[in-house]
C-alpha positions in Angstrom: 0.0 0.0 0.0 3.0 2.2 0.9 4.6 1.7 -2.5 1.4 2.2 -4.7 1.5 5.3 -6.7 -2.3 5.2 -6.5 -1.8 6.5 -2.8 0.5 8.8 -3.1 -2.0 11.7 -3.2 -3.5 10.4 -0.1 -0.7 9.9 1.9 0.6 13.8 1.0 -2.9 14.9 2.2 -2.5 13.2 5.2 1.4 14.5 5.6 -0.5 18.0 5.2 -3.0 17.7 7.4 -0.7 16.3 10.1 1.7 19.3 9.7 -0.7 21.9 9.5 -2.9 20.4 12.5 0.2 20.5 14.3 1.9 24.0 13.5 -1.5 25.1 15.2 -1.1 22.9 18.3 2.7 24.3 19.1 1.3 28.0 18.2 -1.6 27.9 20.5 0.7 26.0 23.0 3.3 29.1 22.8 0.8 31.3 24.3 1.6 29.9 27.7 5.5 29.9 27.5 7.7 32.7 28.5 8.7 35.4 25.7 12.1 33.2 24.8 10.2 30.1 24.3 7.5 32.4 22.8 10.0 33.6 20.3 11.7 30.2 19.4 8.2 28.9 18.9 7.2 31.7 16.7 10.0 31.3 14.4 9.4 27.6 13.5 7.6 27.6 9.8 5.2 25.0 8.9 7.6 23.8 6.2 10.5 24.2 8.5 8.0 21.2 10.6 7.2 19.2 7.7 10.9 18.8 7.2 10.9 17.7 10.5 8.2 15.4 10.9 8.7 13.9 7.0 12.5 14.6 6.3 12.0 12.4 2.7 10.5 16.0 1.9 14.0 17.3 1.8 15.7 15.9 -1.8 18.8 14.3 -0.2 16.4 11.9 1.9 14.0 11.3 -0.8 14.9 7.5 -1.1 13.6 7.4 2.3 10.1 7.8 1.8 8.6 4.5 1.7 10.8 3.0 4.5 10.0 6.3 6.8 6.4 5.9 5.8 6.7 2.2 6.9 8.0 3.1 10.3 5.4 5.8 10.6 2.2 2.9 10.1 3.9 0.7 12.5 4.1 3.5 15.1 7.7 4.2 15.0 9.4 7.6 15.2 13.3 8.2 15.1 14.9 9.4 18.1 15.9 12.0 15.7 12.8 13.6 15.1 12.6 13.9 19.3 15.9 15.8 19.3 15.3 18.2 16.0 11.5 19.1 17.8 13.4 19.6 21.2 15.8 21.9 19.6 13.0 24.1 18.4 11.4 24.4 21.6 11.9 23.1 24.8 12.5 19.2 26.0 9.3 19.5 27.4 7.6 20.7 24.5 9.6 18.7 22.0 8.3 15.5 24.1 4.7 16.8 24.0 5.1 17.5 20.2 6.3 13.9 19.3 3.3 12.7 21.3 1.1 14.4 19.5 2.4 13.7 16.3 1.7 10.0 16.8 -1.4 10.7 17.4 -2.7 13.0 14.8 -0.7 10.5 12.3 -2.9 7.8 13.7 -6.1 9.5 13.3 -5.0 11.2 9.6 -3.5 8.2 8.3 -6.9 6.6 9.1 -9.1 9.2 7.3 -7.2 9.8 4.9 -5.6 6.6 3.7 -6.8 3.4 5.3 -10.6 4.0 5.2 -10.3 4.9 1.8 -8.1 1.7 1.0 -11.0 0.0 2.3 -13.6 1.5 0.6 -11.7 1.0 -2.6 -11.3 -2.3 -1.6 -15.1 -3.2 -1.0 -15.8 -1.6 -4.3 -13.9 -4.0 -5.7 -14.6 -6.5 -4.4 -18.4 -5.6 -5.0 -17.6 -5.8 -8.8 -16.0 -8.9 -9.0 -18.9 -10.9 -6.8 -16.9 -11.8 -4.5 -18.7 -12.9 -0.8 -17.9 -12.8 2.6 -17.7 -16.8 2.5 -15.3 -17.0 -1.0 -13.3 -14.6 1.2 -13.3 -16.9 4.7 -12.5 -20.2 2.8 -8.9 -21.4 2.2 -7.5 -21.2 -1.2 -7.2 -24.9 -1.8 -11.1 -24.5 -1.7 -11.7 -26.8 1.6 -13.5 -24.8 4.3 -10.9 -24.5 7.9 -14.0 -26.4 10.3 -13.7 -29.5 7.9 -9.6 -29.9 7.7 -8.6 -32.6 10.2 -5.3 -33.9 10.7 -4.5 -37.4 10.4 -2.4 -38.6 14.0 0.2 -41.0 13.3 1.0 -44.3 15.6 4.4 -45.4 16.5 3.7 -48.6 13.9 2.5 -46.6 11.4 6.3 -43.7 11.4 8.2 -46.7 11.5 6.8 -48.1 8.3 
């Protein structure tokens, strides 16, 4: 799914929405730091972020993408991307921002990718008449309830 250029469109919708969702978050949380933080907080661009959160956006990593991407579905974040938010801001913060990341990549990468994965996927298999029952039965056609495994005797190995 990762690797499909069919979903690439998705996936940079949901790399947008993440970004943006979360430029907004560190903003509003700025409002409660003192005028240093304030400052440092101010200064970080949402492109700046993206690079951030998504460095396969930067041309040197862009072999990195699908591999980053995979990482990002299995809940995984670089110890990197802790250390560049906590640069930006405070340790605190930084922490607070990786959480949240995870998070709104969760829900994003749900909306915007996965459901409509399925929905593509039901289509499909709508056209094709395939059932609920073609789709529970193992390939070699016999139904899982009705394969039953034959126990073997001591007489019968050593013959």
């Amino acid at each position: 799914m990762i690797l499909c250029p069919q979903y690439q469109d998705l996936w940079k919708e949901c790399e947008d929405t993440v970004t943006e969702r979360l430029h907004k978050f560190l903003l509003r949380r700025a409002i409660n730091e003192d005028t240093n933080i304030r400052k440092r907080i101010n200064n970080v661009s949402e492109s700046r972020l993206r690079l951030i959160l998504f460095p396969y956006y930067d041309p040197a990593f862009r072999d990195a993408q699908d591999l980053t991407r995979l990482e990002l579905t299995r809940g995984l974040t670089p110890k990197v991307r802790l250390l560049n938010l906590t640069k930006l801001t405070t340790k605190k913060i930084g922490k607070l921002l990786a959480l949240k990341f995870l998070e709104l990549f969760f829900t994003e990468f749900h909306n915007h990718v996965w459901a409509r994965r399925c929905e593509l996927m039901i289509q499909l298999e709508q056209e094709h008449g395939i059932t609920i029952q073609q789709k529970t039965k193992r390939q070699n056609g016999s139904d899982s309830r009705q394969n039953v495994s034959v126990v073997k005797t001591k007489e019968d190995m050593k013959a």
